[in-house]
C-alpha positions in Angstrom: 31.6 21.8 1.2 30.4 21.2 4.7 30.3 18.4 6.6 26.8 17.3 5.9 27.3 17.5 2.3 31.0 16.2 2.0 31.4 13.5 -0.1 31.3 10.1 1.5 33.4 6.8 0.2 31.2 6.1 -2.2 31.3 8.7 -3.9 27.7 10.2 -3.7 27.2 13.5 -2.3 24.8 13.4 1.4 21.4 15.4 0.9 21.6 19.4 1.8 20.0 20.8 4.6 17.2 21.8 2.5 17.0 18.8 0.9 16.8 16.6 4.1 13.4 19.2 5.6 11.5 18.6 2.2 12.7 15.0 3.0 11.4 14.8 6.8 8.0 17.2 5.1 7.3 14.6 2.4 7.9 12.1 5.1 5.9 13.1 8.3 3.0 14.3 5.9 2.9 11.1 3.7 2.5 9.3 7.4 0.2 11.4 9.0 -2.2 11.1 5.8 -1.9 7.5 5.9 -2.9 7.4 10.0 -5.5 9.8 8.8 -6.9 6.8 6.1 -6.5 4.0 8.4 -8.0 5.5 11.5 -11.1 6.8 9.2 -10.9 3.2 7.6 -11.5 1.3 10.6 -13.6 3.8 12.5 -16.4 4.1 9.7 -15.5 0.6 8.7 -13.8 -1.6 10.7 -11.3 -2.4 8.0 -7.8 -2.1 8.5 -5.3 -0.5 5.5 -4.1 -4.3 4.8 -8.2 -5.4 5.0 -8.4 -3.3 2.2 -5.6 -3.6 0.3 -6.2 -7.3 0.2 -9.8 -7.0 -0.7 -9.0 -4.4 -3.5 -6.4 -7.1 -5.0 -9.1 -9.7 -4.7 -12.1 -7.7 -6.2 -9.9 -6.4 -9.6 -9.2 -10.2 -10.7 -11.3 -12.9 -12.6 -13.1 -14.9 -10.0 -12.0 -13.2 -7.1 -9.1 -15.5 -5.8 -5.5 -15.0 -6.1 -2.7 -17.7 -5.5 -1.2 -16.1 -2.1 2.5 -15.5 -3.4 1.0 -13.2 -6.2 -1.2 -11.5 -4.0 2.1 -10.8 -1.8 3.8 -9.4 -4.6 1.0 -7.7 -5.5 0.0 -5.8 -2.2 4.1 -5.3 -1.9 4.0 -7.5 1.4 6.4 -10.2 2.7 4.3 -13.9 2.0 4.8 -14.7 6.0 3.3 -10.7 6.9 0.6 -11.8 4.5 -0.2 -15.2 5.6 -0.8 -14.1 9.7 -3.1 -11.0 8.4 -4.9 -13.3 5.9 -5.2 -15.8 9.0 -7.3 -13.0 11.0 -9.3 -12.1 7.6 -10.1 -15.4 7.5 -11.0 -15.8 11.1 -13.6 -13.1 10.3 -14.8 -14.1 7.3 -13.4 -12.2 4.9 -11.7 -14.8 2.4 -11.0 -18.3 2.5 -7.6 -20.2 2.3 -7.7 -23.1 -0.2 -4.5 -25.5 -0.9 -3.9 -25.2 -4.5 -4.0 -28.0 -6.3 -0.9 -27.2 -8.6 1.8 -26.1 -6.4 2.6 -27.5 -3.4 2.1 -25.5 0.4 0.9 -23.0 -2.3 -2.7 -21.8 -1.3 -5.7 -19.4 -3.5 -7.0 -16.7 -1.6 -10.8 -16.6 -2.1 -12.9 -13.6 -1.2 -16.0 -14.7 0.0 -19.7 -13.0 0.0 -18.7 -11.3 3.2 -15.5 -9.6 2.3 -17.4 -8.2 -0.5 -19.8 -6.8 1.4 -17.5 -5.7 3.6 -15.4 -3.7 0.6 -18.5 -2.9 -1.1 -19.6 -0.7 2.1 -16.1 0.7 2.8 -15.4 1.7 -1.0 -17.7 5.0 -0.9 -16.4 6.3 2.6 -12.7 5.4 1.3 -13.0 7.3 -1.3 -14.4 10.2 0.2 -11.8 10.3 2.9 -9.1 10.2 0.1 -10.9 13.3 -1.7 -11.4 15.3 1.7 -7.9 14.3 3.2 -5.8 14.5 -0.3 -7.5 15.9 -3.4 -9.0 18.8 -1.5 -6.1 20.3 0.0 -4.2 20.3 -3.8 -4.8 22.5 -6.9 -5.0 20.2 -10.2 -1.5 20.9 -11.1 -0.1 19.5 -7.9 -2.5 16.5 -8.4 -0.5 16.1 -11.5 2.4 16.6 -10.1 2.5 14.7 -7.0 1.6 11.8 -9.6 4.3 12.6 -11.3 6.8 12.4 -8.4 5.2 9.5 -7.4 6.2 7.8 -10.7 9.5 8.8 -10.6 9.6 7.3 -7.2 8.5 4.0 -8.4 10.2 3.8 -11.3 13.5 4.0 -9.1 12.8 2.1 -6.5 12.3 -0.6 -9.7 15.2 -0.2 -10.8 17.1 -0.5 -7.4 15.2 -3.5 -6.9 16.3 -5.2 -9.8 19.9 -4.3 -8.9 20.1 -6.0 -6.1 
């Protein structure tokens, strides 16, 4: 074995040289397609990534409000990342803050007329970026398959999760 791929205490062998390029591959391109997105998102749209992402959560639930811990969990953020970016949303009139009357220092998110505007007219250019940027440059199979890794992904970062 070489150095790189002895085996360390824990028993686990270190990723191969190969392994560790498709690694830094899957890595820089999975980045640069997300800059890509965001800079097309706020260019054409003035949305940021977490704009949208917050929006998208807000639109796919009955009544269009969210209690602000599940919409952390949901969008995968940290509640105190979430509460200073729903601060400037709500500064520009995206959604409202309201204290929730069953839990206390708990708040609903609202989305108000203006954020859906505001998603309504990104949605269409969103989509076309994520077709011209990602499902262009892939034949159907690697569609399927890069949806496939992606699931395997998840399911194991799941279950490291709940390890911890």
């Amino acid at each position: 074995m070489t150095k790189a791929t002895a085996d360390p205490p824990n028993g686990r062998q270190l990723p191969t040289a190969e392994q560790l390029r498709i690694w830094r591959d899957f890595i820089e391109t999975t980045h640069a397609l997300g800059s890509q997105l965001a800079s097309r998102l706020q260019t054409e749209c003035s949305l940021s990534p977490g704009d949208y992402a917050v929006l998208l959560a807000l639109t796919e639930v009955q009544d269009h409000q969210m209690r602000s811990s599940e919409l952390a969990t949901h969008i995968g953020w940290e509640r105190s990342r979430l509460s200073h970016h729903l601060g400037r949303m709500e500064r520009r009139g995206l959604i409202r803050r309201q204290e929730c009357a069953t839990v206390p220092r708990g708040a609903e998110i609202h989305l108000t007329p203006t954020g859906d505007e505001a998603f309504r007219a990104a949605t269409v250019p969103h989509l076309r970026a994520i077709r011209e940027l990602f499902v262009d440059a892939l034949t159907p199979d690697q569609i399927l398959a890069a949806g496939e890794i992606a699931a395997a992904l998840r399911t194991h970062l799941d279950a490291q999760r709940r390890e911890e």
